[in-house]
N, CA, C and O atoms as a GROMACS GRO file, in nm:
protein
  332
    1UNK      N    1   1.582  -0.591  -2.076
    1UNK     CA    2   1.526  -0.710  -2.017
    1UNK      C    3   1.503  -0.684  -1.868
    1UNK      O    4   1.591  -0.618  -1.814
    2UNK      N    5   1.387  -0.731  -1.780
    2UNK     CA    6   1.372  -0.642  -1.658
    2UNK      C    7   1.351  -0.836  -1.606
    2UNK      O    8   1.307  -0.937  -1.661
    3UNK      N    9   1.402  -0.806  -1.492
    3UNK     CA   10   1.396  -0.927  -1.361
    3UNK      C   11   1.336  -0.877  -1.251
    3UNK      O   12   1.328  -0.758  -1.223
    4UNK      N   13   1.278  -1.000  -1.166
    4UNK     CA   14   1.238  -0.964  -1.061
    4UNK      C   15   1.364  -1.003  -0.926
    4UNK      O   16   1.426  -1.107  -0.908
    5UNK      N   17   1.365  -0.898  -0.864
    5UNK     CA   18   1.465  -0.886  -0.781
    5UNK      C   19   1.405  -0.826  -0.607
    5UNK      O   20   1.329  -0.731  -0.590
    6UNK      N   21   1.457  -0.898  -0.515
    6UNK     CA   22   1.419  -0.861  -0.388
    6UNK      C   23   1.568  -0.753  -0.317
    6UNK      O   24   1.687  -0.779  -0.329
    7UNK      N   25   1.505  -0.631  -0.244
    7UNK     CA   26   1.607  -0.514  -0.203
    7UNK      C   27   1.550  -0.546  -0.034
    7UNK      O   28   1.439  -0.557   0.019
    8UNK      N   29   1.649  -0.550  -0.001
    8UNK     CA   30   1.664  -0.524   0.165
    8UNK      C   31   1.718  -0.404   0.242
    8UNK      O   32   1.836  -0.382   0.268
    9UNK      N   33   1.618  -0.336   0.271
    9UNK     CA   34   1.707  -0.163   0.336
    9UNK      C   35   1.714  -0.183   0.529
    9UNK      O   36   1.608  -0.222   0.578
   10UNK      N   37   1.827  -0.157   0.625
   10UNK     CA   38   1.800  -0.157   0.707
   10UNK      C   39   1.804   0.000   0.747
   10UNK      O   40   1.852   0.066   0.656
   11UNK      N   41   1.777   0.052   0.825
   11UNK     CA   42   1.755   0.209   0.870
   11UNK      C   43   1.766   0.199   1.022
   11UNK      O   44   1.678   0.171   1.103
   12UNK      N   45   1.918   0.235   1.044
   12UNK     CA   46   1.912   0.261   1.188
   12UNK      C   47   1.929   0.382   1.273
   12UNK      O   48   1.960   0.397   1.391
   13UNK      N   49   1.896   0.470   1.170
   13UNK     CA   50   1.883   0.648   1.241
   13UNK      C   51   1.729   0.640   1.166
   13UNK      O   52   1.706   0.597   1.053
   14UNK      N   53   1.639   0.691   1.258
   14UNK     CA   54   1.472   0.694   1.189
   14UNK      C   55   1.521   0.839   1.128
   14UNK      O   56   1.460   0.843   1.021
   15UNK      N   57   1.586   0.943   1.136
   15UNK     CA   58   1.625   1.068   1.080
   15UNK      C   59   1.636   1.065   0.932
   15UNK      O   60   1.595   1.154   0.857
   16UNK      N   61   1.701   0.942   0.894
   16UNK     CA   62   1.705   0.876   0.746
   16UNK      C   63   1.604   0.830   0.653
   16UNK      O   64   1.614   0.805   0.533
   17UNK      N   65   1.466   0.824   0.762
   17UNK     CA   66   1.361   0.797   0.631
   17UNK      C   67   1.300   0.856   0.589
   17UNK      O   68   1.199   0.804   0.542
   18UNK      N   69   1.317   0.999   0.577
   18UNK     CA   70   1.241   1.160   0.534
   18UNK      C   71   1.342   1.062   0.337
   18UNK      O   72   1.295   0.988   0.251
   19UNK      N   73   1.451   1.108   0.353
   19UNK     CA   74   1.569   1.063   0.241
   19UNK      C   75   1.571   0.951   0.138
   19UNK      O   76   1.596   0.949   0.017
   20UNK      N   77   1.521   0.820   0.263
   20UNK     CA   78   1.516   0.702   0.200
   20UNK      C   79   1.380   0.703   0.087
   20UNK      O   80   1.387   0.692  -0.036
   21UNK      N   81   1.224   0.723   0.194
   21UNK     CA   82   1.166   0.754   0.151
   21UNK      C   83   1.146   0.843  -0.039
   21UNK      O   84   1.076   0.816  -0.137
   22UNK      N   85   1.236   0.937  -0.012
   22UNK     CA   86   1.220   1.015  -0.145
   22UNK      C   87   1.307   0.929  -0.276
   22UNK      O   88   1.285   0.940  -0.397
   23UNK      N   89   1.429   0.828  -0.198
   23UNK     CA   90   1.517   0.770  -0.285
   23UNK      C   91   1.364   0.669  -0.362
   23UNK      O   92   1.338   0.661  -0.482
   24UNK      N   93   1.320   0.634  -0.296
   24UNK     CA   94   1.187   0.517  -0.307
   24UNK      C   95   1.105   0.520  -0.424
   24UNK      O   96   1.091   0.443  -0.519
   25UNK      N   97   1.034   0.678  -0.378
   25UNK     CA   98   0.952   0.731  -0.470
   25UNK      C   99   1.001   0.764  -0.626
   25UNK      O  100   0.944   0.761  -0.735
   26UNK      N  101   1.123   0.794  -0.584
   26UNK     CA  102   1.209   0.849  -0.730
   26UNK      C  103   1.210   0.701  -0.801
   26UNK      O  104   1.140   0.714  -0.901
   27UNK      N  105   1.247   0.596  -0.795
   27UNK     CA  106   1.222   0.461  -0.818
   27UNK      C  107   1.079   0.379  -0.809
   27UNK      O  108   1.069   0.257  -0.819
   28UNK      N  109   0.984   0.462  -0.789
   28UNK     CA  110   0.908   0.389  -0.767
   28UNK      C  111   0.802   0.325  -0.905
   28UNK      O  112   0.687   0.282  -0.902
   29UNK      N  113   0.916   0.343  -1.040
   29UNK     CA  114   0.817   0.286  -1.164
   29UNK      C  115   0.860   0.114  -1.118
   29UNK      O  116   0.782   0.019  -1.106
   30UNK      N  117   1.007   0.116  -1.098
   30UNK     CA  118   1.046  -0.061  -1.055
   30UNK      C  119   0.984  -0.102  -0.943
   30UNK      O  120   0.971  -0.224  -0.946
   31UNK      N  121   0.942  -0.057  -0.850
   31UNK     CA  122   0.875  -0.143  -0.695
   31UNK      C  123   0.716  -0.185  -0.710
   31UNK      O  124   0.619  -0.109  -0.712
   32UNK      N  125   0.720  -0.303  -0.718
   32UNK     CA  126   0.581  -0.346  -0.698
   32UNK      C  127   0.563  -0.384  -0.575
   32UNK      O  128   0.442  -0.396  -0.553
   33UNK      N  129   0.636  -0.411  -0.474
   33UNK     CA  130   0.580  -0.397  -0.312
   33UNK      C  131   0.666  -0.359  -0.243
   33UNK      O  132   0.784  -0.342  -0.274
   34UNK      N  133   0.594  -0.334  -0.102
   34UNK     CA  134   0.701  -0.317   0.006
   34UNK      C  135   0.649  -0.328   0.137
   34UNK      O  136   0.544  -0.268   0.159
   35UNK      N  137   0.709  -0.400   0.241
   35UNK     CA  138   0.635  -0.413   0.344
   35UNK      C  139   0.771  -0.348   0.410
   35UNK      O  140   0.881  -0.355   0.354
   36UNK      N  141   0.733  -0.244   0.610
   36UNK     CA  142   0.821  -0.182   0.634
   36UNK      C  143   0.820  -0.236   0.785
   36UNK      O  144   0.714  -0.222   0.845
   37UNK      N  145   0.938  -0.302   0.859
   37UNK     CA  146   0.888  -0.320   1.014
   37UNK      C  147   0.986  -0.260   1.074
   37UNK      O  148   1.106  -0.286   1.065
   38UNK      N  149   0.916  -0.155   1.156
   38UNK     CA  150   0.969  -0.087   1.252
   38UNK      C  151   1.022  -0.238   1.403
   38UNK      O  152   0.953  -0.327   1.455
   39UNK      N  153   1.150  -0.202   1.420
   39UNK     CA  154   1.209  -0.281   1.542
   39UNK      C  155   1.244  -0.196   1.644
   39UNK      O  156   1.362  -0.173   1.671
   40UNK      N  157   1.135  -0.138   1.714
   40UNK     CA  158   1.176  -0.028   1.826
   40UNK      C  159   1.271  -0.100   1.917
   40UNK      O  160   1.374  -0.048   1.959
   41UNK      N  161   1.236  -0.209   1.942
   41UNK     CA  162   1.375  -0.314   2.064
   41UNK      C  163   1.491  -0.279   2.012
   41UNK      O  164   1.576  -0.245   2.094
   42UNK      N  165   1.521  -0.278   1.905
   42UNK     CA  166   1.672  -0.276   1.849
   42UNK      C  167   1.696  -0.102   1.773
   42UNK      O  168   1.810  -0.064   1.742
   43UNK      N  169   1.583  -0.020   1.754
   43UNK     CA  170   1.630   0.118   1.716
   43UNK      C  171   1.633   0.065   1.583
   43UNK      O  172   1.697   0.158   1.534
   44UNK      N  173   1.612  -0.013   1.485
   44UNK     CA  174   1.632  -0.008   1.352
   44UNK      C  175   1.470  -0.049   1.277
   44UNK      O  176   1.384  -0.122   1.325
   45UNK      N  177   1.467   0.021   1.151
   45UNK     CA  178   1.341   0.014   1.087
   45UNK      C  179   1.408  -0.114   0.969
   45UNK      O  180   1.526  -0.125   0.934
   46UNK      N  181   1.313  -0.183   0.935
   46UNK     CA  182   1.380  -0.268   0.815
   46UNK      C  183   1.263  -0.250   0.696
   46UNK      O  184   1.144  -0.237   0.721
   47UNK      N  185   1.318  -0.251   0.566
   47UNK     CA  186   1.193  -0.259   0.490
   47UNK      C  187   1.216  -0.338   0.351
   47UNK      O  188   1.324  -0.315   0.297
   48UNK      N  189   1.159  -0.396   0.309
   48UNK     CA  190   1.145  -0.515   0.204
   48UNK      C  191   1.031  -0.462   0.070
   48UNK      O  192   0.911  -0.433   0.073
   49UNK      N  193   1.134  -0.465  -0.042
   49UNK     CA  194   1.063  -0.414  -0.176
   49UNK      C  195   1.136  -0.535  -0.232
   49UNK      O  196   1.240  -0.594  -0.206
   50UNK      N  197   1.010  -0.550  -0.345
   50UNK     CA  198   0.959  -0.642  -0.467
   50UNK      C  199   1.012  -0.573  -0.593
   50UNK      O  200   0.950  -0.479  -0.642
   51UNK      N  201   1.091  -0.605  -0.630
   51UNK     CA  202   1.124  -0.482  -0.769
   51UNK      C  203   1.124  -0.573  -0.895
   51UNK      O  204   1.172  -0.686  -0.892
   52UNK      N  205   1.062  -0.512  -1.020
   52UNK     CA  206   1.076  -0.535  -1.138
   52UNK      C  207   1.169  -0.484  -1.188
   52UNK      O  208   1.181  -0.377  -1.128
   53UNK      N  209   1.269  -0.492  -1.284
   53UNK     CA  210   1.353  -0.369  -1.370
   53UNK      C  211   1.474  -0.456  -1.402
   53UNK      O  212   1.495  -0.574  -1.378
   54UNK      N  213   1.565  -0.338  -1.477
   54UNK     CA  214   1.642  -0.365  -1.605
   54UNK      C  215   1.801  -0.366  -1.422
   54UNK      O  216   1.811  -0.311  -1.312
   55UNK      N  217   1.879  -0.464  -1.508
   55UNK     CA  218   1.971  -0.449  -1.332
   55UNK      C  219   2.015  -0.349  -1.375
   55UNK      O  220   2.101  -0.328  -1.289
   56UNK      N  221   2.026  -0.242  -1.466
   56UNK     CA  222   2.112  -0.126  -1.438
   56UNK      C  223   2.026  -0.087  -1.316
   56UNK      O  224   2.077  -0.095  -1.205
   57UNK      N  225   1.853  -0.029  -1.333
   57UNK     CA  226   1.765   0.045  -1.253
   57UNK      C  227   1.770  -0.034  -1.118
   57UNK      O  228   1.757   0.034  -1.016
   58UNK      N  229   1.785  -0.139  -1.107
   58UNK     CA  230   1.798  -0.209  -0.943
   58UNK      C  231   1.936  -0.172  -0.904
   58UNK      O  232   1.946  -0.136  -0.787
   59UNK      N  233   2.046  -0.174  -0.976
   59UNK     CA  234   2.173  -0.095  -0.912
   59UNK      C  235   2.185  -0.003  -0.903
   59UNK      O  236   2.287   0.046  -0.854
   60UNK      N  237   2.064   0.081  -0.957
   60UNK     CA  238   2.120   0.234  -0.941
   60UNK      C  239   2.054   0.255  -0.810
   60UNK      O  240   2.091   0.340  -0.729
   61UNK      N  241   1.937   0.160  -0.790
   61UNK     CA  242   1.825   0.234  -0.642
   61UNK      C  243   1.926   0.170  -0.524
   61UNK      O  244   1.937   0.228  -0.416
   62UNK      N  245   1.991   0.061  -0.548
   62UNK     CA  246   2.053   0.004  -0.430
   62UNK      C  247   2.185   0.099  -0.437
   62UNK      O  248   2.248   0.113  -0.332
   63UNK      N  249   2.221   0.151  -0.529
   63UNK     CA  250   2.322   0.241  -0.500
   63UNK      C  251   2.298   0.380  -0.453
   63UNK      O  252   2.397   0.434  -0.403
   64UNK      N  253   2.211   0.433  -0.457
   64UNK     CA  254   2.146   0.566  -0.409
   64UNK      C  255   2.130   0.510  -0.278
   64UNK      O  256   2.212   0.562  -0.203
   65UNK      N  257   2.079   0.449  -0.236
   65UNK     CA  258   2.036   0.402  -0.117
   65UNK      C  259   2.145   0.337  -0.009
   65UNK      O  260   2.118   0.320   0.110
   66UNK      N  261   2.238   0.313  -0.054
   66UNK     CA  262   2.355   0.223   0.005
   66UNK      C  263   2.458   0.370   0.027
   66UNK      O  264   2.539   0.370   0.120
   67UNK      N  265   2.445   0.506  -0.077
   67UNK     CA  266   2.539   0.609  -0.034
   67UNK      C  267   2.506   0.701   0.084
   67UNK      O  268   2.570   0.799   0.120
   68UNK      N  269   2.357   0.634   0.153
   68UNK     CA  270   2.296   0.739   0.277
   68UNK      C  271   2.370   0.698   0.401
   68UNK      O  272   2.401   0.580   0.420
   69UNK      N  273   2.396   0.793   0.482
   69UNK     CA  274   2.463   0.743   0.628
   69UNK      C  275   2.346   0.646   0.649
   69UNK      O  276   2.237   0.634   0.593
   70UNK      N  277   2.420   0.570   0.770
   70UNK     CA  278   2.296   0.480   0.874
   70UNK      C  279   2.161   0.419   0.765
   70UNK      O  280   2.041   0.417   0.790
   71UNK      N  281   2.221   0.380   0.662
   71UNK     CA  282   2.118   0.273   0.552
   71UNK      C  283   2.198   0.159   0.506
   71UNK      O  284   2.283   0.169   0.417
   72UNK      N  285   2.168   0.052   0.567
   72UNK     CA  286   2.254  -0.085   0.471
   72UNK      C  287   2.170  -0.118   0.430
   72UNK      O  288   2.062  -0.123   0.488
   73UNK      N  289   2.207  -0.166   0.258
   73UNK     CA  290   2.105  -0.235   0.201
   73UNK      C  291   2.171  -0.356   0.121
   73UNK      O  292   2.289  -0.342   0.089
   74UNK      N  293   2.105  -0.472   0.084
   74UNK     CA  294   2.171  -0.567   0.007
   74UNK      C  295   1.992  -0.579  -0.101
   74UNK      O  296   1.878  -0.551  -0.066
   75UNK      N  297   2.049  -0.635  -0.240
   75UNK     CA  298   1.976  -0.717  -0.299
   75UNK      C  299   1.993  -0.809  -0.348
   75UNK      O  300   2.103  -0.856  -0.321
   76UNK      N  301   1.896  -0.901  -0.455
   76UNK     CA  302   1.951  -1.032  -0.497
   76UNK      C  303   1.822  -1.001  -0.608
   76UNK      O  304   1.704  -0.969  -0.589
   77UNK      N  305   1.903  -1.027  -0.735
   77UNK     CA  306   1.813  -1.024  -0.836
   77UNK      C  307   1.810  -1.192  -0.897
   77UNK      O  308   1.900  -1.271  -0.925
   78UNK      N  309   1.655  -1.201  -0.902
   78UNK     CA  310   1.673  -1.372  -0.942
   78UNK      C  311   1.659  -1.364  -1.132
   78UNK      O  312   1.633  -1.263  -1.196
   79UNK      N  313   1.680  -1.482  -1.178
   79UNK     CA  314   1.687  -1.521  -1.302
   79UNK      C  315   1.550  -1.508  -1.407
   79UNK      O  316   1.527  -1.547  -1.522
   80UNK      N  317   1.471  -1.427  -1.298
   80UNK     CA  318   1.318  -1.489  -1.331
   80UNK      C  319   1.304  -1.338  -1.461
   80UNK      O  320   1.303  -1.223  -1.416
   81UNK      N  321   1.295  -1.358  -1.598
   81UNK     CA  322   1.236  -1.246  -1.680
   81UNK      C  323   1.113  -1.178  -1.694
   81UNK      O  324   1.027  -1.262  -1.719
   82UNK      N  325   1.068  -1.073  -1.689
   82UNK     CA  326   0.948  -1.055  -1.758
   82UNK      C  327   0.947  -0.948  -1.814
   82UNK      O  328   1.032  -0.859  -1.815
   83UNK      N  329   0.828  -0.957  -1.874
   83UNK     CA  330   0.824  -0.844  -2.015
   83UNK      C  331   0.723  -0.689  -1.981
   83UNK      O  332   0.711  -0.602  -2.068
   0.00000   0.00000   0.00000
């Protein structure tokens, strides 16, 4: 059963998004969007994906992603199904 779920990555070493990046792509059958804003004032990149998928596949990308130095990420998967 796959939900739609929103992932929040913050990136505060830019050295980290060669990594993050590839975590992304490897996941990228679940992401249907992503918008990315660089915060040069504060040194941190933030970026926002749209994900479809089964919550094992949303815990596994937030867990790949949550084991990189200098990456916090949170998500929230809503109730919403689709097929």
């Amino acid at each position: 059963m796959k939900k739609i779920g929103i992932v929040g990555i913050i990136i505060t070493d830019r050295s980290m998004a060669v990594e993050v990046q590839r975590v992304l792509s490897d996941s990228g059958d679940i992401i249907i969007g992503r918008m990315g804003v660089p915060d040069k004032a504060n040194g941190v990149n933030a970026i926002a994906l749209i994900v479809e998928g089964s919550n094992e596949e949303i815990s596994a990308l937030t867990g790949r992603l949550g084991r990189l130095d200098a990456v916090s990420v949170k998500s929230a998967v809503t109730t919403v199904e689709v097929e």
